[in-house]
C-alpha positions as a Python dict, from the first residue, in 0.01 Angstrom:
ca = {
    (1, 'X'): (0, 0, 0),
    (2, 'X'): (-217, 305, 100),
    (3, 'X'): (-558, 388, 197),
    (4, 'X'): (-800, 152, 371),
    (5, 'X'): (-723, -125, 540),
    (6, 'X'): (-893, -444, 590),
    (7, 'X'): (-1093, -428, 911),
    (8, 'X'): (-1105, -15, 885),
    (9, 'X'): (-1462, 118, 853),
    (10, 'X'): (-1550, 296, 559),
    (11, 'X'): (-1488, 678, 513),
    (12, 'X'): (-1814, 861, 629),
    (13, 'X'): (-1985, 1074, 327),
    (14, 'X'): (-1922, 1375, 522),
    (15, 'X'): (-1580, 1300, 540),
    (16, 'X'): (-1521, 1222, 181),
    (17, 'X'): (-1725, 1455, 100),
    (18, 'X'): (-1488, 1752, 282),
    (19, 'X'): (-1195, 1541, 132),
    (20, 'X'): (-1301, 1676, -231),
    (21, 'X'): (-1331, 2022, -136),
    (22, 'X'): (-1075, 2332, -177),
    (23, 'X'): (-1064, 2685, -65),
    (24, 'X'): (-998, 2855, -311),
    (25, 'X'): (-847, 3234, -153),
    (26, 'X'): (-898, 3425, -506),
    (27, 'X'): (-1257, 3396, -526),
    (28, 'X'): (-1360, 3253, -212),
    (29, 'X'): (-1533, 2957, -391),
    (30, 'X'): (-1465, 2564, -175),
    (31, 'X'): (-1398, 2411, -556),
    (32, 'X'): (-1549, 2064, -574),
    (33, 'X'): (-1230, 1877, -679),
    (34, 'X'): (-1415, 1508, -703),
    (35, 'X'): (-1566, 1369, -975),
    (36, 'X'): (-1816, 1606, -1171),
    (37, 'X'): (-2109, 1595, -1477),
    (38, 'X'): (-2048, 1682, -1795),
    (39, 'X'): (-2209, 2036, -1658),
    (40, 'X'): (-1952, 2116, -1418),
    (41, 'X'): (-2109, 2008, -1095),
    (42, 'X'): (-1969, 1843, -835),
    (43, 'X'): (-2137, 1462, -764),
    (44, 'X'): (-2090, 1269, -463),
    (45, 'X'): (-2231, 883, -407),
    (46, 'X'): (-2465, 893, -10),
    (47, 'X'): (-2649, 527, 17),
    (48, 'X'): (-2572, 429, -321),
    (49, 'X'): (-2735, 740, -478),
    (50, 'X'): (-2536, 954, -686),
    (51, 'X'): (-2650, 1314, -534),
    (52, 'X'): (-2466, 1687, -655),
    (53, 'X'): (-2262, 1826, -425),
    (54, 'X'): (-2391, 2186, -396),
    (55, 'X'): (-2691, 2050, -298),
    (56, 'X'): (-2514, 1815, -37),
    (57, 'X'): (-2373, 2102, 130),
    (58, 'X'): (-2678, 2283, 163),
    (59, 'X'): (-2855, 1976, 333),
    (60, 'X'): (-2533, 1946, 568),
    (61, 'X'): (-2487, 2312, 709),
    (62, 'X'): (-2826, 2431, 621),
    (63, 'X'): (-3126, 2157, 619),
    (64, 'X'): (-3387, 1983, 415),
    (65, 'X'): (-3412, 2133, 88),
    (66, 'X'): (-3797, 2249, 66),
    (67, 'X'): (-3988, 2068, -217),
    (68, 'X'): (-4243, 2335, -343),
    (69, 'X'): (-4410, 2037, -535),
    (70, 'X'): (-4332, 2129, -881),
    (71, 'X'): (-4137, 1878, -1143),
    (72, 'X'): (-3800, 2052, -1079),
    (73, 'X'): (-3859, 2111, -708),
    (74, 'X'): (-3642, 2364, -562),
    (75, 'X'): (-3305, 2486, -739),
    (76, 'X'): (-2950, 2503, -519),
    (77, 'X'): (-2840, 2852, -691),
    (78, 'X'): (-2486, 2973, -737),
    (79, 'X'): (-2423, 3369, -709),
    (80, 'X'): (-2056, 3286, -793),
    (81, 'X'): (-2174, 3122, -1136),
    (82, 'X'): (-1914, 2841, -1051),
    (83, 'X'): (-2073, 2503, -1087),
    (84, 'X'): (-1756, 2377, -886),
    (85, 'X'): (-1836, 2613, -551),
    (86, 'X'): (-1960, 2463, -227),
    (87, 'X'): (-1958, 2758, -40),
    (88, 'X'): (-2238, 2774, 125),
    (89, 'X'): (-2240, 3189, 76),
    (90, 'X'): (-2208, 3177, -253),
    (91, 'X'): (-2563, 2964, -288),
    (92, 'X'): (-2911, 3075, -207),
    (93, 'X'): (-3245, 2875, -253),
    (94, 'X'): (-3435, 2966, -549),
    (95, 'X'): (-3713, 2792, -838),
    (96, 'X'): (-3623, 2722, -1164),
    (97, 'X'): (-3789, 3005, -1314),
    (98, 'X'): (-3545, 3218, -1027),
    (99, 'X'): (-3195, 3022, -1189),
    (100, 'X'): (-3305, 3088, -1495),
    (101, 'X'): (-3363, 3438, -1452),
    (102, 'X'): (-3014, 3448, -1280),
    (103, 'X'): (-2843, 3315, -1515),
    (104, 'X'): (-2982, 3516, -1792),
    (105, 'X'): (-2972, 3829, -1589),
    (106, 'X'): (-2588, 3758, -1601),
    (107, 'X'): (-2567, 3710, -1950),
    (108, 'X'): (-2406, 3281, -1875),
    (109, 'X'): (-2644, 3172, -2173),
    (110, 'X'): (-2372, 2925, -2361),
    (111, 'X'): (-2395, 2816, -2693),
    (112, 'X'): (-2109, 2590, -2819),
    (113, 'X'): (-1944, 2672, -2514),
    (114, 'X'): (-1756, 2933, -2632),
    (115, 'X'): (-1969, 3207, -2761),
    (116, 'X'): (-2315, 3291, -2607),
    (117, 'X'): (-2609, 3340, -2836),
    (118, 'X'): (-2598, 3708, -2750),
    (119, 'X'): (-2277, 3765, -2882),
    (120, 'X'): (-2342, 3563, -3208),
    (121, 'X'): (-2681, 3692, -3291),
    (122, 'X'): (-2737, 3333, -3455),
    (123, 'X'): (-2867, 2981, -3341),
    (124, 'X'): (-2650, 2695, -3197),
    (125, 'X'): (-2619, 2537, -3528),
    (126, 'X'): (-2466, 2955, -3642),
    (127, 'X'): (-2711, 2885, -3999),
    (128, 'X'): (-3018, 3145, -3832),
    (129, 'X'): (-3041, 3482, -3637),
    (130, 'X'): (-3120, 3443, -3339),
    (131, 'X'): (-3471, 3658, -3339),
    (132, 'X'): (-3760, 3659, -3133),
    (133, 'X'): (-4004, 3529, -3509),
    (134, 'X'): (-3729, 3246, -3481),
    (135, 'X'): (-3729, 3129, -3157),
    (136, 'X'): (-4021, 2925, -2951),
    (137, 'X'): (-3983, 2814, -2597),
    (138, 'X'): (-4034, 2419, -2548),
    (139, 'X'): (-4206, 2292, -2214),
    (140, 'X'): (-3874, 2195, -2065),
    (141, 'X'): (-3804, 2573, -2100),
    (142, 'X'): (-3532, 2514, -2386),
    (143, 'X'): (-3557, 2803, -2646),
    (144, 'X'): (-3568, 2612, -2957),
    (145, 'X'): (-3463, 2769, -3345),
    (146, 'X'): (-3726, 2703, -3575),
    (147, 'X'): (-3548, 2705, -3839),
    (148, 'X'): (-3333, 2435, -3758),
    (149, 'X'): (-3635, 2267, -3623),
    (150, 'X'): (-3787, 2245, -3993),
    (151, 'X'): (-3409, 2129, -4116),
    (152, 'X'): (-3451, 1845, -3868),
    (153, 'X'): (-3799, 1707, -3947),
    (154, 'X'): (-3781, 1766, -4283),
    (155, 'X'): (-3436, 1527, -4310),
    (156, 'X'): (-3657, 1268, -4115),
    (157, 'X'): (-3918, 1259, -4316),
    (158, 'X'): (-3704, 1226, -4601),
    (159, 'X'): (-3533, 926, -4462),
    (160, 'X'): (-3821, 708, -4354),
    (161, 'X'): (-4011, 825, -4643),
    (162, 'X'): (-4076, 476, -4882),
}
């Protein structure tokens, strides 16, 4: 039998933490090879809190991650565009607003997670172009087709209707 034995101490989070992690010559990118969300980004467990792993990183070899006191606090950026990369030159500090930008900038706006919006011209649901009369902005950010919005509460209505 392998791994830990009885009256061995626990692996460190740093150390499991570098466990997970491979250099990957091609790109550069340390590839998060632990477990990941559905969103591609590397997780690790610290003091019974599950915390991602870019962001980890940044605390180890960098420090504290600045709160700038709004509800998404400060963002842990990639300028590889891998979710999976740890390097810490590949990340940079930046607001939501400044990811968002980013990614756009870089044209990484999935839908369906094979074609982006752009390419398409249509909505998620592929039913609606994808216009600017179509398309409104929700607080969380989240452009939203109005179209299919109208599809949706118009079927609930429908069904709770007596």
């Amino acid at each position: 039998m392998t791994g830990r034995k009885r009256n061995e101490p626990f692996m460190d989070w740093r150390e499991r933490f570098w466990y997970k992690v491979t250099p990957n010559d091609e790109t550069g990118c340390w590839e998060w090879n632990g477990p990941y969300t559905r969103s591609g980004y590397g997780m690790l467990t610290v003091d019974k809190k599950v915390k991602r792993s870019h962001r980890l990183v940044w605390e180890m070899l960098v420090g504290p991650i600045p709160n700038d006191g709004s509800a998404h606090g400060i963002c842990v950026c990639h300028k590889c565009d891998n979710p999976k990369c740890v390097n810490i030159n590949h990340l940079f500090l930046g607001t939501m607003a400044d990811n968002v930008r980013d990614r756009d900038a870089k044209n990484r706006f999935v839908c369906n997670k094979t074609k982006t919006i752009r390419e398409t011209g249509k909505c998620l649901s592929g039913r609606h172009d994808w216009v600017p009369e179509n398309i409104r902005r929700t607080k969380q950010g989240r452009n939203l087709c109005l179209a299919c919005n109208r599809e949706t509460k118009r079927r609930h209505n429908q069904a709770v209707a007596p």
